[in-house]
C-alpha positions, 0 to 999 in steps of 0.5 A: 790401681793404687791402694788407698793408705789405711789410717792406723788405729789409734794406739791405747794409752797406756795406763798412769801409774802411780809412784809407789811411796819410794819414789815419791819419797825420792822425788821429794828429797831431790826437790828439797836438795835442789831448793836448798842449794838454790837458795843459798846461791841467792842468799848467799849472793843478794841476802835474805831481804834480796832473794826472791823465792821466783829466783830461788825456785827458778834457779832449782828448776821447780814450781815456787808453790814447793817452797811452801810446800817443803819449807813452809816459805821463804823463812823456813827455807833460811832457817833450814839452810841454818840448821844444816849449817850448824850440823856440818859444823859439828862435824869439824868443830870438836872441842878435843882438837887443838885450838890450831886445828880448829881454826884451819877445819873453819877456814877449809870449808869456808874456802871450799864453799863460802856461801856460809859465810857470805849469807852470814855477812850479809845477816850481820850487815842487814841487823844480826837476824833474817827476822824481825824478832828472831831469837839471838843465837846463843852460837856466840855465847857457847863460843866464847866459853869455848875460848875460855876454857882452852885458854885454863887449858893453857893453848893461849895465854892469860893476859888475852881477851878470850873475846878479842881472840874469837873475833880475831879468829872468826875475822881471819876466817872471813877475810879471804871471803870477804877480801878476796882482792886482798888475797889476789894482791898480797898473795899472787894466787886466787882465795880458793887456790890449793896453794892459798888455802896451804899457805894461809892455813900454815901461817894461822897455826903459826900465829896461833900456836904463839899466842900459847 
């Protein structure tokens, strides 16, 4: 005679537990990471106006409504990927370096990631600010003072354009980024080689250092 199987009791669900407030406190700082990294691909990639939060959202895994939620919407998301920017500026812009240095501290973490760079091309491509009514950065301003008081310090010379030079500098900076065809012909390497940043870096503190 053959047994018939007995169906087996239905397992207890085990109880919910909430997240104590440490974990939610991780939760949330992992899906500010992911958003912010996120966007600067897309922002970086199509501009501000292209970017879509769906695209940003999508690309960070995560429900689209949390743009609102961290950042209050898409702006706010620019407008904190600017303040991280300017943090980790200050971190390599010290105004105790040589003009020389800080020229090559620019162009090192543009090379190592130029979504900065690319995101402010396309600002200044598409009107100078992300909003309409955005408030100048006064960056610009503090930046030319900047030049000239390294230059009464004597590391350029008096007859330049302390204007002139933060341009040239800023457009020295950008060029690998933005041309990097340019650097794969005249150069024979790729724009984030080892070998291009060394050569690159060598020779803006050779200019620099004449301009003195």
């Amino acid at each position: 005679m053959t047994a018939t199987p007995q169906t087996p009791p239905p397992a207890s669900k085990r109880p919910r537990r909430t997240p104590a407030p440490e974990e939610r406190k991780i939760d949330a700082e992992r899906s500010r990471r992911l958003l912010l990294e996120a966007a600067k691909d897309e922002f970086s990639a199509k501009g501000f106006a292209g970017a879509r939060v769906q695209d940003i959202a999508d690309r960070a895994g995560l429900n689209k409504q949390l743009i609102n939620y961290y950042f209050g919407g898409k702006e706010g998301l620019y407008e904190e990927i600017g303040r991280q920017w300017l943090a980790e500026e200050a971190t390599f812009n010290d105004p105790a370096l040589p003009l020389e240095d800080v020229v090559a501290a620019y162009l090192r973490h543009s090379l190592a990631d130029p979504r900065g760079l690319r995101l402010s091309v396309w600002d200044a491509l598409t009107g100078g600010t992300a909003q309409e009514g955005a408030p100048e950065d006064p960056s610009d301003v503090s930046d030319v003072s900047d030049v000239r008081r390294r230059q009464a310090a004597g590391e350029l010379a008096d007859d330049l354009d302390p204007a002139a030079m933060l341009l040239l500098f800023m457009g020295a900076v950008a060029a690998p980024i933005v041309m990097p065809h340019v650097v794969r012909r005249a150069f024979g390497v790729e724009p984030d080689s080892p070998e291009f940043h060394e050569r690159y870096a060598e020779q803006l503190r050779r200019v620099i250092r004449h301009l003195a």
